[in-house]
C-alpha positions as CSV (number, residue, x, y, z in Angstrom):
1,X,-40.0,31.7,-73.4
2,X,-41.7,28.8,-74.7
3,X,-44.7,29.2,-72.0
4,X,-45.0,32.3,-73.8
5,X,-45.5,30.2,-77.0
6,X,-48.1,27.8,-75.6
7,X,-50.3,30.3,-74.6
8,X,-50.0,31.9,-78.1
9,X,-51.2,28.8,-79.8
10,X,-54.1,28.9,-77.3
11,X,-55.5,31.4,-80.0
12,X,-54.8,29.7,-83.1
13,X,-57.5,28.3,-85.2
14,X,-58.1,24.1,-84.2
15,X,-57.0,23.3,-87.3
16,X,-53.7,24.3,-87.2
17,X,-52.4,25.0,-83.6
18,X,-52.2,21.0,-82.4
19,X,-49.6,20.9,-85.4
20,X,-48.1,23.6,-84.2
21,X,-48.3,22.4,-80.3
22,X,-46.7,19.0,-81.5
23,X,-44.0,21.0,-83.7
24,X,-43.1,23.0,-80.9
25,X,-43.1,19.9,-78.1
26,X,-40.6,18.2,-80.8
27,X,-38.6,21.3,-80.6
28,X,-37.9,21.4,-76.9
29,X,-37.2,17.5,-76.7
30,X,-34.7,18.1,-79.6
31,X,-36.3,17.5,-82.9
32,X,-35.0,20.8,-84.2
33,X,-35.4,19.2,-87.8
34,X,-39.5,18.3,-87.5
35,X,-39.9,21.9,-86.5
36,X,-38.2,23.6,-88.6
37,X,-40.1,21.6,-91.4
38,X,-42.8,22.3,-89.8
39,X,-42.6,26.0,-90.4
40,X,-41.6,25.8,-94.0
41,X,-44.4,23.6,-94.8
42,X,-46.9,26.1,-93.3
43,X,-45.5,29.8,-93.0
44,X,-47.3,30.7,-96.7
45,X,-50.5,29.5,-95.8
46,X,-50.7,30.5,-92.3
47,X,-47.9,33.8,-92.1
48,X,-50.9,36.1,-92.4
49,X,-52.2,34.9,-89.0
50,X,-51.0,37.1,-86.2
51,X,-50.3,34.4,-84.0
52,X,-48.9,32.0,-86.3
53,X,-46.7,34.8,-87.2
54,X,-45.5,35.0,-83.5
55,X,-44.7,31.7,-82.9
56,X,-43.0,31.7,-86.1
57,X,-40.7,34.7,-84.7
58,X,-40.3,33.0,-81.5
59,X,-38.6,29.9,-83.1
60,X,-36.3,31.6,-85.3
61,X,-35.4,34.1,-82.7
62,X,-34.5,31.0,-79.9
63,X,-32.6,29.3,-83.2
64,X,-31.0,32.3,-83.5
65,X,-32.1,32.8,-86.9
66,X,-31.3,36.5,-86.9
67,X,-30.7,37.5,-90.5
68,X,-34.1,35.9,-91.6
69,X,-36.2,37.7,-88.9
70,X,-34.2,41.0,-90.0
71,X,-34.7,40.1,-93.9
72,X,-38.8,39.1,-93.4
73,X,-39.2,42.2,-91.1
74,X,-42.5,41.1,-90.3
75,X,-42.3,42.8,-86.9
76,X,-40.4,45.9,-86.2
77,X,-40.5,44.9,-82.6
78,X,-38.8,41.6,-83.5
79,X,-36.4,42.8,-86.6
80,X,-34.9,45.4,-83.9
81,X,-34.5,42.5,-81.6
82,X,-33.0,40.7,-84.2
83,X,-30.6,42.9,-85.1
84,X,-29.1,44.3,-81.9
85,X,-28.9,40.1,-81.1
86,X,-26.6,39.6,-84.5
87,X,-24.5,43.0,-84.0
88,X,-23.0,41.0,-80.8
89,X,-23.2,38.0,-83.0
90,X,-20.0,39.3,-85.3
91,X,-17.9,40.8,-82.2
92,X,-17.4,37.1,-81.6
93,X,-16.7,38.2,-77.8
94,X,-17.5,34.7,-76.7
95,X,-18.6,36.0,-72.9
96,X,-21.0,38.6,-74.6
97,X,-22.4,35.5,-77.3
98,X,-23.3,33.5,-73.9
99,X,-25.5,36.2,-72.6
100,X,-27.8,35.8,-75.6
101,X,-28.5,32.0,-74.2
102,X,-32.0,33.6,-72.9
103,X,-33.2,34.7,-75.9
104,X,-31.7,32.2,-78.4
105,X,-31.0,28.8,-76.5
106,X,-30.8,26.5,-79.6
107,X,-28.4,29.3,-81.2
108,X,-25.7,27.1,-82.8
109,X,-23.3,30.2,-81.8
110,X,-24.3,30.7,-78.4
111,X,-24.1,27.1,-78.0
112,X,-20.0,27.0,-79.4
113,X,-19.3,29.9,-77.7
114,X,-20.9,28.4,-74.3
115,X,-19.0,25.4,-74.5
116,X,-15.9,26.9,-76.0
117,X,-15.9,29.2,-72.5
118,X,-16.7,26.2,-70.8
119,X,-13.6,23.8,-72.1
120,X,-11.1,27.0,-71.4
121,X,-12.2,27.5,-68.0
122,X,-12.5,23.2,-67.2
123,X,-16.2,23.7,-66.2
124,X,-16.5,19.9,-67.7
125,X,-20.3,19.7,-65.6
126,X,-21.4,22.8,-67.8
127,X,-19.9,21.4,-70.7
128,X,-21.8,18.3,-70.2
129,X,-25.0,19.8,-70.9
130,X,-24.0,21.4,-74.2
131,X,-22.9,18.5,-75.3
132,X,-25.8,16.5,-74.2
133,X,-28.0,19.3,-76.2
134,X,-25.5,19.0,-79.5
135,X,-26.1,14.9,-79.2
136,X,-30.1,15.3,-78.9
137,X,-30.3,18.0,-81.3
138,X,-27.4,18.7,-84.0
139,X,-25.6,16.0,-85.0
140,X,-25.6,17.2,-88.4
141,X,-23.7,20.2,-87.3
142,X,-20.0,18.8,-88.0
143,X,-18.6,22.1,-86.1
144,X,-20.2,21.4,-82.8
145,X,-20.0,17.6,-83.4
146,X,-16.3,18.4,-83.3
147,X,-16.9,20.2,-79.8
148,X,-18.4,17.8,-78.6
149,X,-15.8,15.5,-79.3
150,X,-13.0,17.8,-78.3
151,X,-14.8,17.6,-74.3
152,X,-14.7,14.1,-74.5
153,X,-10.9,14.1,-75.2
154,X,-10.4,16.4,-72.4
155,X,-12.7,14.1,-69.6
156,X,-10.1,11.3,-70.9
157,X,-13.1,9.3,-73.0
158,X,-11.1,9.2,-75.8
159,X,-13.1,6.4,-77.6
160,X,-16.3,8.4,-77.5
161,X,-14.3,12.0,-78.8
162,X,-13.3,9.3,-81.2
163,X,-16.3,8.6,-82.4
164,X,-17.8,12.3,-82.2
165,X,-14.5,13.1,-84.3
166,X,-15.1,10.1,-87.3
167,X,-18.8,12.0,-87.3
168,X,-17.4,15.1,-87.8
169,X,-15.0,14.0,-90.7
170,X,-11.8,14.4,-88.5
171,X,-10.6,11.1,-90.4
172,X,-7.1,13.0,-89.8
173,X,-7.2,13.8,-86.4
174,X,-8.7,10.4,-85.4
175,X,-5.5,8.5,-87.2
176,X,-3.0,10.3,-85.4
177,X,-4.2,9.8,-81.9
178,X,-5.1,6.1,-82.3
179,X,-1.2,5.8,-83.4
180,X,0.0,7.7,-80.1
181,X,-1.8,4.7,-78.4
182,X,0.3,1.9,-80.4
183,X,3.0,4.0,-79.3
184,X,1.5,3.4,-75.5
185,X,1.7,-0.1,-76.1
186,X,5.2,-0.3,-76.9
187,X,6.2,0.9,-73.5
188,X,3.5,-0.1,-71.3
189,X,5.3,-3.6,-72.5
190,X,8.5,-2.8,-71.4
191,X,10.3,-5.0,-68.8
192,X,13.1,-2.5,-67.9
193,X,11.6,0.0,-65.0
194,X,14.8,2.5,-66.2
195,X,14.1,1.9,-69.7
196,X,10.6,2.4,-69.4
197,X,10.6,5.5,-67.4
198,X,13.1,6.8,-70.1
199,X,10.5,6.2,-73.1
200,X,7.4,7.5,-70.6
201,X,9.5,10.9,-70.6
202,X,10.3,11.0,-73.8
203,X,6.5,10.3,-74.6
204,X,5.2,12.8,-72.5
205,X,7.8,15.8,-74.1
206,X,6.2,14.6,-77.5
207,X,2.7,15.4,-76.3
208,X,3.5,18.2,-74.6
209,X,5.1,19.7,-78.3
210,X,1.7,18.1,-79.7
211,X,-0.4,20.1,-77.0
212,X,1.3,23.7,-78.0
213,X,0.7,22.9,-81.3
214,X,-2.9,21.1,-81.8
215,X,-5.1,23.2,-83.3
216,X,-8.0,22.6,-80.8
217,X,-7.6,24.5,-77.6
218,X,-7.7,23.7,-75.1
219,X,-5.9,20.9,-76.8
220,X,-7.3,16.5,-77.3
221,X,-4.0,15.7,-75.8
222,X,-4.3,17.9,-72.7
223,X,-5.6,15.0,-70.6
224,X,-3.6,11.6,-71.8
225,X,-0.2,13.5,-71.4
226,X,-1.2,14.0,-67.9
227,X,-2.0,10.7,-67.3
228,X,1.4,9.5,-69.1
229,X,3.0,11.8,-66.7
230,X,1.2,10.3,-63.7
231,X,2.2,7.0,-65.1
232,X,5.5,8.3,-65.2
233,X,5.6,9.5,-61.8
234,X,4.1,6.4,-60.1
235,X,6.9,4.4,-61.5
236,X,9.7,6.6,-60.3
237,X,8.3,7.1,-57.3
238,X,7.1,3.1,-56.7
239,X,10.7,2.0,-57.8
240,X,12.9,4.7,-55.6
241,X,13.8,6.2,-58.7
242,X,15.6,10.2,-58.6
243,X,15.3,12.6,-61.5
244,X,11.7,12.9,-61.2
245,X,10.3,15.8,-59.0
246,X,10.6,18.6,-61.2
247,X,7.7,16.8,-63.1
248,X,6.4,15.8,-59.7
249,X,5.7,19.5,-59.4
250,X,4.4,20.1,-63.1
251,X,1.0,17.4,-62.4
252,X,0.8,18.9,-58.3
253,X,0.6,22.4,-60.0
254,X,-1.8,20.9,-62.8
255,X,-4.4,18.4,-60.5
256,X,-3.8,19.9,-56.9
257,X,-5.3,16.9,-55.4
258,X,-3.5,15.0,-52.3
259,X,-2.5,12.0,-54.6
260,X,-0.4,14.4,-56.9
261,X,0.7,16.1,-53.4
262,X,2.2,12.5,-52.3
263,X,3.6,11.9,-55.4
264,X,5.0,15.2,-55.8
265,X,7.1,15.2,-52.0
266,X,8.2,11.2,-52.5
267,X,9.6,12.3,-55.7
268,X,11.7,14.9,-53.6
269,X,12.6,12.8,-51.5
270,X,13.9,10.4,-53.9
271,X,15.8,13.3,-55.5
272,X,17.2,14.0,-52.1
273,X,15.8,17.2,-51.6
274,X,14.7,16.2,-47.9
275,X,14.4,19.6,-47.1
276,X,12.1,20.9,-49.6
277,X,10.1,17.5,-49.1
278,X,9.6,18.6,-45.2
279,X,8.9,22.1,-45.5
280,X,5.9,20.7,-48.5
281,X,4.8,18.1,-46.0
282,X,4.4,20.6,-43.4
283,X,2.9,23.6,-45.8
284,X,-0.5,21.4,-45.2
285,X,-2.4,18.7,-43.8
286,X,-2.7,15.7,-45.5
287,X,-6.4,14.3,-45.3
288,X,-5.4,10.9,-46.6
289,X,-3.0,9.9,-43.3
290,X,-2.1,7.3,-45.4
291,X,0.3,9.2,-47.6
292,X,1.4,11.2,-44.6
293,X,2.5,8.3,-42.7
294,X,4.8,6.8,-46.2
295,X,6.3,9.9,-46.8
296,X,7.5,10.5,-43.1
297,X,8.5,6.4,-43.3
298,X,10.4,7.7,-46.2
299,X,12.2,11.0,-45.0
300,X,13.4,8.7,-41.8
301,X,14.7,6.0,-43.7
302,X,17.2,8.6,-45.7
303,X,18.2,10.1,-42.6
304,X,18.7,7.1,-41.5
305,X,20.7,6.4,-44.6
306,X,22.6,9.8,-44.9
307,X,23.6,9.1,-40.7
308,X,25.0,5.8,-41.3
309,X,27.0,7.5,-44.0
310,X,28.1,10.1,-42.7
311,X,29.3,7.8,-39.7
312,X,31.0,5.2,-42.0
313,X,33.0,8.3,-43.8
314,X,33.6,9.5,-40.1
315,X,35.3,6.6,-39.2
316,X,37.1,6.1,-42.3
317,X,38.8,9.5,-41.6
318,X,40.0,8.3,-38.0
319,X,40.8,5.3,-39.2
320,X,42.9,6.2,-42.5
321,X,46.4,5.3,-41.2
322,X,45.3,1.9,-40.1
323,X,43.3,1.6,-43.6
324,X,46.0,3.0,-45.3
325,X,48.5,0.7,-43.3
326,X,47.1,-2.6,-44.0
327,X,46.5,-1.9,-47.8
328,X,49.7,-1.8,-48.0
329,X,50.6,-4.6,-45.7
330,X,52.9,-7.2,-47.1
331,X,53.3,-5.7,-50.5
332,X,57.2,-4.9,-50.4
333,X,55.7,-1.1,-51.2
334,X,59.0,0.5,-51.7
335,X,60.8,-2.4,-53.6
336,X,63.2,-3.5,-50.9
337,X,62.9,-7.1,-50.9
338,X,62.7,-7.2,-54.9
339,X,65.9,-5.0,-55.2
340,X,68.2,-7.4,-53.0
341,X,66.2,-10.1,-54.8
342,X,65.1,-12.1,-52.0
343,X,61.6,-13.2,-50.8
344,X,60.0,-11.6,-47.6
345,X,60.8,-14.4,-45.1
346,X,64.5,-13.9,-45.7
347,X,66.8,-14.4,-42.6
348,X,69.2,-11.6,-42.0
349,X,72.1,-13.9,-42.9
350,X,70.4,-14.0,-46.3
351,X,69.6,-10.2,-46.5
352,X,73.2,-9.4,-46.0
353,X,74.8,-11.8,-48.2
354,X,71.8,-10.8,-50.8
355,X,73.0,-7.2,-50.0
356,X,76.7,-8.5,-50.7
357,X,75.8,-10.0,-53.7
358,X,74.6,-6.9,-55.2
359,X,77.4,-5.1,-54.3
360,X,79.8,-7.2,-55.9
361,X,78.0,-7.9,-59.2
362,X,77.4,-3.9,-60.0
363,X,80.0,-2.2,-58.2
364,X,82.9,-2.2,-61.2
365,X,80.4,-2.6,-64.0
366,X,78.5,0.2,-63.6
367,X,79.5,4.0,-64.1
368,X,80.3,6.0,-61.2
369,X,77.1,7.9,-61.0
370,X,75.3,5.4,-61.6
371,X,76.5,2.9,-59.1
372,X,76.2,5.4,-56.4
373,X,72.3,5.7,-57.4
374,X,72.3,1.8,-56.7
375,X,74.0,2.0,-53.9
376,X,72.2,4.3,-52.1
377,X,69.0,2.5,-52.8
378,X,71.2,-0.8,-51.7
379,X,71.9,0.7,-48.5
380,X,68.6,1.8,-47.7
381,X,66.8,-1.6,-48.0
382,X,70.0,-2.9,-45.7
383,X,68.7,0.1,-43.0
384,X,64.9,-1.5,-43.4
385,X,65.6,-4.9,-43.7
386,X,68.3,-5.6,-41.3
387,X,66.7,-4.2,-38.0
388,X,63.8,-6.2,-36.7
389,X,62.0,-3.2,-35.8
390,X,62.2,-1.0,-39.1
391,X,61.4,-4.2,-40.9
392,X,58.3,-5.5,-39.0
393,X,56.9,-1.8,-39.8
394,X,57.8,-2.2,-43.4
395,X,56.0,-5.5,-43.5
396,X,53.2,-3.8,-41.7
397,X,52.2,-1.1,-44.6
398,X,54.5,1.6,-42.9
399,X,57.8,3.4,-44.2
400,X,60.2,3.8,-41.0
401,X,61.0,6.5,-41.9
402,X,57.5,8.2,-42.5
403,X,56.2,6.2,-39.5
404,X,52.5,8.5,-39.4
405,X,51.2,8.3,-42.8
406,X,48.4,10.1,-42.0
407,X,50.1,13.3,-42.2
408,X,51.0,12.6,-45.7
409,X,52.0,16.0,-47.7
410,X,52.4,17.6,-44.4
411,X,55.6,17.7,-42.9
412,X,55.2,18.2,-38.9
413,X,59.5,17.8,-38.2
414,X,59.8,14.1,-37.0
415,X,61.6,12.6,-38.9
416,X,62.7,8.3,-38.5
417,X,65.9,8.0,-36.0
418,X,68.1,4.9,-35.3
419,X,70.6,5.1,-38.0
420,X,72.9,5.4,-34.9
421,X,72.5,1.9,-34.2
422,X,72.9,0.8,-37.6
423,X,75.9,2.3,-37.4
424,X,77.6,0.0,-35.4
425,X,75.9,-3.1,-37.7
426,X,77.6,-1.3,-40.4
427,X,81.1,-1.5,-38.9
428,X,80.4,-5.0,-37.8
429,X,79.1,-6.1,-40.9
430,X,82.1,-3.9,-43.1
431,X,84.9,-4.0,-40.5
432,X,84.4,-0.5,-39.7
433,X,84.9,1.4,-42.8
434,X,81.1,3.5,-42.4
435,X,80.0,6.7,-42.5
436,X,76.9,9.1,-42.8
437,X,76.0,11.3,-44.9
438,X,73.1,13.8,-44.0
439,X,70.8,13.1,-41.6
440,X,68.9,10.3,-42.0
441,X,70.7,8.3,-45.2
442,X,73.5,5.7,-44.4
443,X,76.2,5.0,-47.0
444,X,78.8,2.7,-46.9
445,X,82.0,2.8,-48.9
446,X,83.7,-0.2,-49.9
């Protein structure tokens, strides 16, 4: 378009076209000011001149200065231009605004809606020209200052979109993110890993309320709450930490680079989701073999883990009477050395007379139902106590009588025997006044 100019101002008269040569050289390098004062300066004295005239059209039509070509009509072929160009103007159908680039490439709305497009979509490359042509050429333009500042935000160089934002007035916006970074502070200072991966989620969920709600979209805080979540995740991950791979997935899904990838199936891992961390690992080839060769490391070592485990629990289960047997070894678990009051290195001389003692000293001063309560108990630790056998499996953890604990709550029919032999103690001990009653307690009547 503007080759079309220059050889337009091949025509005007000496006097006037290395002004306008100049005027329009400033225009392309970004002086859209010098030009534009150019024009108004002139445009009375030189308007009637056909070729002045064109040039004249040309600039407002590549500023995008529709309304004043259509108001001037000067040329019907240029006011018809003009006005088909501003009718897509008020759609405000941003794709169809983009398309008039050609015609109008220093239109300030054809440069928003450009980089608008670009900032949704994440073309930050194209972007970067747009901005580069705001910064050269319309600084005084707070809207696309703004813009310009809202890419630099999103490319995470937040003191430049600082900046561009202070030029732009956004004294508001510019306070509240610099106090999300004293927030920062805080935790980055943290000593507690738990602690600070408690305050890095909770930060994140605050930005992610502050993205749905920011009135530039995409949103300023679109790209540090990623990187407070890949903060986040690094921690978990480089401390063995669980809880974390459901945000593992949220930055995989977001960056879909390998590092998210690693971070994402450790983080599974950790949450012991070793399955799901396989089948990932598997879905595609990592080109980094680096984070392939941790992550395997990784999945082996909680196998490992989960084996030994599962072994030690194994065992445990086989060995549960012996367990069972020696928690309870030497404990007097059923009370029988404590109820004939005598310690557990008794002799049998001394369990007997114990037992005699007991008798004696409750048998007329307790009521009859009661004392035959006693007594049986009385008689029972007698049975234990008194045969070497029963009482070396007492002192071992185990109830004669219930000699395979590890049927407890079942009952498989054996049942203790030997009260046959005690028998004969019995009528010994008593001078032969015994007797049974049921099948496995022995009572003796005095």
């Amino acid at each position: 378009m503007f080759g079309k100019l220059f050889l337009l101002l091949d025509s005007v008269r000496p006097d006037i076209f290395s002004e306008v040569r100049n005027a329009m050289n400033r225009f392309t390098q970004g002086y859209t000011d010098m030009t534009e004062d150019f024009f108004k300066r002139n445009k009375e004295q030189y308007l009637s001149d056909p070729f002045f005239k064109k040039n004249y059209l040309e600039y407002l039509l590549s500023i995008g200065d529709y309304e004043t070509i259509i108001q001037s009509n000067l040329d019907p072929e240029y006011t018809k231009k003009a006005k088909q160009l501003q009718q897509i103007i008020n759609s405000n159908v941003l794709e169809e605004i983009v398309k008039l680039e050609k015609d109008s490439p220093y239109s300030v709305d054809v440069i928003r809606a450009a980089l608008r497009i670009s900032l949704i979509n994440g073309d930050y490359k194209i972007a970067e020209g747009y901005v580069n042509k705001i910064n050269r050429s319309f600084k005084k333009n707070k809207e696309l200052m703004a813009l310009a500042g809202q890419y630099y935000f999103l490319i995470g160089s937040y003191a430049i979109g600082l900046q561009f934002f202070r030029e732009a007035g956004l004294t508001e916006a510019v306070d509240e993110f610099v106090g999300l970074f004293k927030e920062y502070d805080e935790i980055k200072n943290a000593y507690s890993v738990d602690w600070k991966l408690k305050r890095l989620r909770s930060f994140y969920n605050s930005l992610n309320i502050k993205v749905l709600s920011d009135v530039f979209s995409p949103s300023i805080y679109t790209h540090v709450k990623f990187e407070i979540l890949k903060e986040f995740l690094e921690l978990a991950v480089n401390n063995r930490k669980s809880e974390a791979s459901s945000l593992g997935k949220t930055y995989y899904v977001k960056t879909k680079d390998e590092y998210s990838r690693y971070l994402y199936i450790m983080s599974l891992i950790f949450d012991s989701n070793i399955p799901m961390a396989k089948k990932e690992l598997e879905a595609k080839r990592f080109d980094n073999s680096v984070y392939a060769r941790k992550i395997k490391k990784e999945i082996k070592y909680f196998e490992d883990q989960e084996e030994n485990k599962r072994q030690k629990s194994y065992d445990q289960r086989r060995g549960g009477r012996s367990s069972r047997k020696d928690s309870k070894a030497g404990t007097d678990f059923l009370g029988y050395y404590k109820l004939l009051g005598i310690k557990s290195d008794a002799t049998d001389k001394q369990i007997k007379k114990a037992y005699l003692k007991k008798v004696a000293m409750n048998k007329n001063k307790m009521k009859p139902e009661e004392w035959e309560k006693l007594h049986i108990k009385l008689n029972k630790a007698l049975e234990i106590l008194s045969n070497k056998k029963n009482r070396e499996m007492y002192d071992n953890g185990i109830d004669p009588e219930k000699p395979q604990p590890q049927f407890e709550g079942f009952d498989n029919g054996f049942h203790f025997q030997g009260f046959e032999d005690l028998g004969a103690q019995f009528s010994d001990f008593f001078g032969g006044g015994s007797s049974f009653r049921g099948r496995r307690t022995q009572f003796v009547f005095l």
